[in-house]
MARVO-715825 format. One line per 8 residues: their letters; for each residue x, y, z of N, C-alpha, C, CB. Coordinates in Angstrom, 3 decimals, always signed. Each point is the difference from the previous one (the first is absolute). Glycine has a CB too. Layout:
BEGIN
A) X Y Z X Y Z X Y Z X Y Z; ... .
//
This chain:
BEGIN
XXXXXXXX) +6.380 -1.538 -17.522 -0.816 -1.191 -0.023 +0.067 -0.573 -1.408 -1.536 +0.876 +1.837; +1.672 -1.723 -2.097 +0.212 -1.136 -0.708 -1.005 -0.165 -1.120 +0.994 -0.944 +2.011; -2.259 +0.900 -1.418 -0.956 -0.976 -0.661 -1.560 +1.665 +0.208 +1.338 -3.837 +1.119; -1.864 +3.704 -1.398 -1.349 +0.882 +0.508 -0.469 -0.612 +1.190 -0.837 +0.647 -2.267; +0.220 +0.839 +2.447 -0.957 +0.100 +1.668 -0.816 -1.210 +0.072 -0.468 +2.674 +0.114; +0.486 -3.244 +0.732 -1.290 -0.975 -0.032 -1.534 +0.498 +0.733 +2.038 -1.901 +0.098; -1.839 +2.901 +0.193 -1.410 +1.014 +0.467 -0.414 +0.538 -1.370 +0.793 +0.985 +2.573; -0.254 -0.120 -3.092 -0.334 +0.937 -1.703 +0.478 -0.622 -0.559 -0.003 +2.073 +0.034 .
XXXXXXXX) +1.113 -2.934 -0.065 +0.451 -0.345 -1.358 +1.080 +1.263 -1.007 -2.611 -1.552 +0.230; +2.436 +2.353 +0.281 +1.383 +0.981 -0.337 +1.162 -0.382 -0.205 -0.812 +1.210 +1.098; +1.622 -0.950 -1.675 +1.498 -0.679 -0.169 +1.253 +0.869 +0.383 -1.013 -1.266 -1.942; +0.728 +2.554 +2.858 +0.941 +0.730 +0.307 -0.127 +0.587 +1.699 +0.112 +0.464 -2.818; +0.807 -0.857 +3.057 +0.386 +0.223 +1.654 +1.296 +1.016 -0.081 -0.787 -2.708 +1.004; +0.863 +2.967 +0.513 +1.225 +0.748 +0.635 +0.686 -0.912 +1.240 -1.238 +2.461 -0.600; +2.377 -2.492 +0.773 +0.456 -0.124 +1.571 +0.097 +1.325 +0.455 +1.355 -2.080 -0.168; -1.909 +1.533 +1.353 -0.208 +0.914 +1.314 -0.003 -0.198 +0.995 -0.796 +0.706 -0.813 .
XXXXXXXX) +0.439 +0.114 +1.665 +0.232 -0.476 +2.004 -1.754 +0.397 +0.366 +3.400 +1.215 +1.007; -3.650 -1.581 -0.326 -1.201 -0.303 +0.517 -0.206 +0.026 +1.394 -0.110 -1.126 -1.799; -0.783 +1.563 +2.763 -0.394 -0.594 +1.654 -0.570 -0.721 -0.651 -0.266 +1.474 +1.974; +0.386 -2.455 -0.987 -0.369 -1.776 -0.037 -0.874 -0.192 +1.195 +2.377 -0.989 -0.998; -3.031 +0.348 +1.161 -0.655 +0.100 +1.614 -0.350 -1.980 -0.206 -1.684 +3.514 +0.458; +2.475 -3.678 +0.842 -0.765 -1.799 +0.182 -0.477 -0.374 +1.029 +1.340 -0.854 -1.148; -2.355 +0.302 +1.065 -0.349 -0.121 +1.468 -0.295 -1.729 +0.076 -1.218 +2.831 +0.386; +0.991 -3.221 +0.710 +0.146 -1.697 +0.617 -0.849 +0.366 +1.192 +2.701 -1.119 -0.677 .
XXXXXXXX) -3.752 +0.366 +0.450 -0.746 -0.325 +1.646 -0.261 +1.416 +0.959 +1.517 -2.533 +0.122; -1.732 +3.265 -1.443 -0.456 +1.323 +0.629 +0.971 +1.144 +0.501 -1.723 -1.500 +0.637; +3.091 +1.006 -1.246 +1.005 +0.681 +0.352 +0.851 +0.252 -1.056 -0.270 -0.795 +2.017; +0.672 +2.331 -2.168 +0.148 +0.682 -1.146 +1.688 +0.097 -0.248 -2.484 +1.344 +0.392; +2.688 -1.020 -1.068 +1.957 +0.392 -0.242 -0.234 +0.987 -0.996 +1.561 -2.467 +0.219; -1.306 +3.610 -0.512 -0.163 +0.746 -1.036 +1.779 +0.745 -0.459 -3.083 +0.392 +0.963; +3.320 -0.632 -2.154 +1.147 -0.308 -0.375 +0.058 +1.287 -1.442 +0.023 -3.110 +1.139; +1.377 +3.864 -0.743 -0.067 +1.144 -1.081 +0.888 -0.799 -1.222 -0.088 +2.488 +1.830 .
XXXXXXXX) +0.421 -1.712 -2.396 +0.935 +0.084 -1.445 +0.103 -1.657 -0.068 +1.772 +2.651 +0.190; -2.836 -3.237 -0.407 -0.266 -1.602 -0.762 +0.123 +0.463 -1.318 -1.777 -1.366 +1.555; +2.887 +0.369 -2.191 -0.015 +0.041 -1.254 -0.664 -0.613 -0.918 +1.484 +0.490 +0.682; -2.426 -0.012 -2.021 -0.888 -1.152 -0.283 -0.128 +0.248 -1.882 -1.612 -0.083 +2.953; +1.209 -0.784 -3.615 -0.942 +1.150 -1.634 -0.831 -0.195 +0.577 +0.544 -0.154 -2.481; -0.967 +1.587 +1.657 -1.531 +0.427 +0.003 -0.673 +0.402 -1.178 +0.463 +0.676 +2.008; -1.343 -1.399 -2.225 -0.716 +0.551 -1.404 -0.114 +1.644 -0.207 -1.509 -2.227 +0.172; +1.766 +2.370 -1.230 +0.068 +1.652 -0.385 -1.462 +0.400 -0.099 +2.297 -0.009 -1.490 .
XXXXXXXX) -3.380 -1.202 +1.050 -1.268 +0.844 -0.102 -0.892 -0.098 +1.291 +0.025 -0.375 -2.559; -0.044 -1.064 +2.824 -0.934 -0.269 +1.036 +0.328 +0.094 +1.501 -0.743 -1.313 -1.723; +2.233 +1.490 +2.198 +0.644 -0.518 +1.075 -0.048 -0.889 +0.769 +0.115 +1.393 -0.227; -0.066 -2.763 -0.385 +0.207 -1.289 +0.436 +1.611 -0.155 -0.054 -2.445 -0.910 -0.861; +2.529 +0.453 +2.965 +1.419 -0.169 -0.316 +0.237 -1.786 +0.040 +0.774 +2.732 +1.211; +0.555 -2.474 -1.473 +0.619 -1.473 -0.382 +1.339 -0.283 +0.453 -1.259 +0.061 -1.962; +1.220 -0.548 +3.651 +1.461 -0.104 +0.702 +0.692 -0.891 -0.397 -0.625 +0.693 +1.727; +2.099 -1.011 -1.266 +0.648 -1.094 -0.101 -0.530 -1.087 +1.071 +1.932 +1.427 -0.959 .
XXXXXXXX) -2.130 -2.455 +1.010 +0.560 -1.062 +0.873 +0.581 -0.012 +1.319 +0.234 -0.450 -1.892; +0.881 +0.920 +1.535 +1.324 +0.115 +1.207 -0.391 +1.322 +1.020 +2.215 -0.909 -1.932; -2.875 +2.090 +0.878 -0.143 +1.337 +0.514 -0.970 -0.303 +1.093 +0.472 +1.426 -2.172; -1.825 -2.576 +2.429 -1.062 -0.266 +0.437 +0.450 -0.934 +0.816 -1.409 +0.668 -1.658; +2.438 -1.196 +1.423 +0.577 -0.708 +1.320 +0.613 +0.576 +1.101 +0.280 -1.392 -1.393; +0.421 +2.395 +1.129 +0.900 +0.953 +0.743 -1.179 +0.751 +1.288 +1.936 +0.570 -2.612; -2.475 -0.296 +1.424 -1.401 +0.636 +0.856 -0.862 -0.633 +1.088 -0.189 +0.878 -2.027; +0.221 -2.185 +1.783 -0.616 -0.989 +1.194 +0.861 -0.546 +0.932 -1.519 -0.655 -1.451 .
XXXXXXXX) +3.007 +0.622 +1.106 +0.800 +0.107 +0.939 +0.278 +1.067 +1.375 +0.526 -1.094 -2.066; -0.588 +2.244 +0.862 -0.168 +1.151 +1.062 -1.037 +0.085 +0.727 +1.068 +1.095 -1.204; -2.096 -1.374 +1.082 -0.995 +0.010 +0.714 +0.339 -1.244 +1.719 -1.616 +0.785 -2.961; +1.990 -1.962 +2.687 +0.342 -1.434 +0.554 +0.998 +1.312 +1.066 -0.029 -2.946 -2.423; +0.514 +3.582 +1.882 +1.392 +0.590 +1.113 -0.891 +0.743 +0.648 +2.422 +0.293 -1.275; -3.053 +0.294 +0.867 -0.721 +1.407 +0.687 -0.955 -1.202 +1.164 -0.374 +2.543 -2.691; -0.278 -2.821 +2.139 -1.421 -0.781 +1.077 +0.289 -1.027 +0.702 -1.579 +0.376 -1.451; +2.556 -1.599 +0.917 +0.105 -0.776 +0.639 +1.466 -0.227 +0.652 -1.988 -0.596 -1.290 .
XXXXXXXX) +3.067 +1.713 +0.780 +1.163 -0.332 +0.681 +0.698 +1.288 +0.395 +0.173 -2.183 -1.229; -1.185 +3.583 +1.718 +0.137 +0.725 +1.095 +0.327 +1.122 -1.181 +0.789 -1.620 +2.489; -0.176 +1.783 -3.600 +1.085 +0.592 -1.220 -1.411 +1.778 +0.831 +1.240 -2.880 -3.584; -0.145 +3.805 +3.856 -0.555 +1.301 -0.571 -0.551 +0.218 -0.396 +0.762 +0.348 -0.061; -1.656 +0.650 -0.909 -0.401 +0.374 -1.310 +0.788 +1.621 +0.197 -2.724 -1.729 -0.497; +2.746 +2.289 -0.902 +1.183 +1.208 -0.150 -1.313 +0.771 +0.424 +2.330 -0.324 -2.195; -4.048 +0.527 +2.046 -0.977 +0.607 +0.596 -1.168 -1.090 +0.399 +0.724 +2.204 -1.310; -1.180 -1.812 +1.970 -1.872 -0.734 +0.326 -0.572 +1.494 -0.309 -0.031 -2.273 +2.534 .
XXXXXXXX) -1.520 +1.522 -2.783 -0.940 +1.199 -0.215 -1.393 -0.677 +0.775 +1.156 +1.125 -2.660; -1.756 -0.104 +3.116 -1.923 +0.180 -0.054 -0.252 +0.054 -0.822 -0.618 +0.933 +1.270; -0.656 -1.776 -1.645 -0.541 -0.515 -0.907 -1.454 +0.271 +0.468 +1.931 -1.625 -0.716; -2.872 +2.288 +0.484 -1.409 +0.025 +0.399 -0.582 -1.174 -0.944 -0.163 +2.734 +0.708; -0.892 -3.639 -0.138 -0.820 -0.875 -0.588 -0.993 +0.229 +0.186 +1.080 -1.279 -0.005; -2.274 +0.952 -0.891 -1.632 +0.397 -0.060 -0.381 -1.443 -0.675 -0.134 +3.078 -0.456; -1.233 -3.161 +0.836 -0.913 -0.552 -0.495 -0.813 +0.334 -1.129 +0.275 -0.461 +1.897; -0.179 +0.487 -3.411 -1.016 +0.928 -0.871 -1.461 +0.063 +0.275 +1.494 -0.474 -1.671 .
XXXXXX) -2.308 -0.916 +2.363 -1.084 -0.448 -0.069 -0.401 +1.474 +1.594 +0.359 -3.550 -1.459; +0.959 +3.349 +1.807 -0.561 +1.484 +1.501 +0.246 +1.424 -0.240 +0.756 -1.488 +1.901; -0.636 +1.783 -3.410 +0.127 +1.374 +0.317 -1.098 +0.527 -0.467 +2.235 +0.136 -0.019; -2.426 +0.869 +0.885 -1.369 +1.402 -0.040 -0.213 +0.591 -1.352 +0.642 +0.960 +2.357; -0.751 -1.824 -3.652 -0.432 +0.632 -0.884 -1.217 +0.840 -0.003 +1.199 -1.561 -0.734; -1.276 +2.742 +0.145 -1.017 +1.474 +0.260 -0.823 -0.525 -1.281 +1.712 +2.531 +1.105 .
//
């Protein structure tokens, strides 16, 4: 990274790969080895552009034009306001 974090303000990052998770209208794509910097202190990441396009593409194949996915998963969802705190 170029310039400092704009969360801390730190001036030292890494590239790395990341799960990515995007979701649209309640519908998720969760995406491994995204490449991104990441702040070394705070872990704020910072994708490319193109990398975040790719990603919404893939998604467009998967949901709206039939595309596979290489897995699906269960996903349990809750309500926080409903759980049985003791």
């Amino acid at each position: 990274m170029n310039t400092k974090c704009s969360f801390c303000g730190n001036k030292h990052s890494k590239e790395t790969k990341i799960q990515y998770i995007y979701k649209h209208d309640n519908q998720f794509l969760i995406v491994d080895d995204v490449p991104c910097e990441q702040c070394e202190y705070c872990g704020e990441q910072y994708f490319d552009g193109k990398v975040l396009e790719q990603i919404e593409e893939e998604f467009q194949r998967i949901y709206f034009h039939g595309k596979k996915p290489e897995q699906a998963l269960t996903v349990p969802l809750e309500r926080y306001s409903q759980f049985q705190l003791a």
